[in-house]
C-alpha positions in Angstrom: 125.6 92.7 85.0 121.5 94.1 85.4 120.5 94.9 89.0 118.2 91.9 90.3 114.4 92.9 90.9 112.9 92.7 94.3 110.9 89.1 93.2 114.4 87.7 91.9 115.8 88.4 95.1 113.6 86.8 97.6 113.5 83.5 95.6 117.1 83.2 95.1 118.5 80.3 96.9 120.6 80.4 100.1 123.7 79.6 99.1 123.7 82.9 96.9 123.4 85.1 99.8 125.1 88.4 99.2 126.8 87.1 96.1 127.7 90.2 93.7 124.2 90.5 92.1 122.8 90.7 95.7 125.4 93.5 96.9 124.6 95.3 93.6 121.0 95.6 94.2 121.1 96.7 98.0 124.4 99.4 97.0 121.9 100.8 94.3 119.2 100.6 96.4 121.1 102.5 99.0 122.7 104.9 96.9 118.5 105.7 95.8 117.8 106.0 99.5 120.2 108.3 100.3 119.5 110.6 97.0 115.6 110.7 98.4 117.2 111.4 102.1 118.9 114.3 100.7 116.3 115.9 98.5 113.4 115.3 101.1 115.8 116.9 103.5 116.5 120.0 101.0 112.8 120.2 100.4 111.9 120.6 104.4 114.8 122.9 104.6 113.4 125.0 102.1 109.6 124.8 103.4 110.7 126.2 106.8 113.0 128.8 105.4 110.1 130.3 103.7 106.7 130.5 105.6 104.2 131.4 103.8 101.7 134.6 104.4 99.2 134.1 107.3 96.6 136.2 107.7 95.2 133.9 110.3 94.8 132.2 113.6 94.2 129.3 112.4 96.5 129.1 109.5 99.3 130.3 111.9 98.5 126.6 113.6 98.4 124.9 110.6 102.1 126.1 109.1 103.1 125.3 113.2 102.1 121.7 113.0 103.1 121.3 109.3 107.0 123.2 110.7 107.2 120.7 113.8 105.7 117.8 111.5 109.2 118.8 108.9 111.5 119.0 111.9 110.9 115.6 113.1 111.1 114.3 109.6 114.4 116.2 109.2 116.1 115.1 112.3 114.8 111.1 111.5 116.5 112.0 107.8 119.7 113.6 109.6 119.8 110.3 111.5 119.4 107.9 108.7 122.4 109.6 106.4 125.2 108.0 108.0 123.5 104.5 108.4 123.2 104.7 104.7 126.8 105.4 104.4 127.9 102.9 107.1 126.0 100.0 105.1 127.5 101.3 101.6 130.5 100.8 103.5 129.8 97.3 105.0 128.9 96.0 100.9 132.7 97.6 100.1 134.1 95.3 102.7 131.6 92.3 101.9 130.7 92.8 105.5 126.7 93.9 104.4 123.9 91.9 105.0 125.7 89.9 108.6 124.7 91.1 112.3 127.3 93.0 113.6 127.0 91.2 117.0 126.4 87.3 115.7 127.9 87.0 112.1 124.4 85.4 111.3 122.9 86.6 108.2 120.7 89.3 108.7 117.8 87.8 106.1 116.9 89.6 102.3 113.2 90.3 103.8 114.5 92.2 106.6 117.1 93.9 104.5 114.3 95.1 101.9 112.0 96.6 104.9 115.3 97.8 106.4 118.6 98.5 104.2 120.5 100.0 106.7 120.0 97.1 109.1 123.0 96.0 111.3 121.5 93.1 113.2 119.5 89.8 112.6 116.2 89.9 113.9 116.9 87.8 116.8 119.9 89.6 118.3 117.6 93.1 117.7 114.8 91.5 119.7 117.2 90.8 122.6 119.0 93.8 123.1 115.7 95.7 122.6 114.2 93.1 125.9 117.2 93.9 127.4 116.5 97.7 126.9 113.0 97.5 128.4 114.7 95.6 131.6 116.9 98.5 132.1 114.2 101.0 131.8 111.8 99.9 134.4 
């Protein structure tokens, strides 16, 4: 069985949501994602493990703001690693690709912007409102 493209995805027809070609393209697109994760993660581990030689002020700032800069990205990468392997689990159990909350299907357009998501849009929008309520 070939992985489906991108295109072939978003004009299949309803009734073939997450059939097996479906759940084949988002486990390999998830198993790509959390390859990059990792090797992004490796390559900002390895960037602030070895600064390089400053001989500066002003390049002193620069290697700060790239090091904070690689932090942020390696604590947002840290983060995403076990969504990725929560959602690789989900296709295993033919749970992937339904809001954890409503059953509803979550949607192939926001799957593609967002692999790893757990929600349909709607139920997202709500508990982020009811978020904001509770914050103010």
């Amino acid at each position: 069985m070939s992985i489906m493209t991108k295109e072939e995805l978003l004009v299949a027809p309803e009734e073939d949501y997450m059939n097996e070609q479906q759940q084949a393209f988002f486990r390999q697109l998830l198993l790509d994602l959390r390859e990059e994760t990792v090797e992004s993660m490796e390559k900002a581990k390895k960037q602030l493990s070895s600064p390089p030689e400053m001989n500066d002020e002003g390049d002193h700032a620069a290697y700060e703001e790239e090091s904070r800069l690689s932090l942020r990205i390696l604590d947002r990468e840290r983060r995403l690693l076990p969504k990725i392997e929560d959602a690789l689990k989900r296709i295993a159990t033919g749970e992937y690709g339904y809001c954890i909350e409503s059953g509803d299907p979550i949607g192939i357009p926001r799957l593609l912007a967002r692999p790893t998501a757990e929600q349909c849009a709607e139920v997202k929008a709500l508990n982020e409102r009811k978020e904001q309520n509770f914050r103010h």
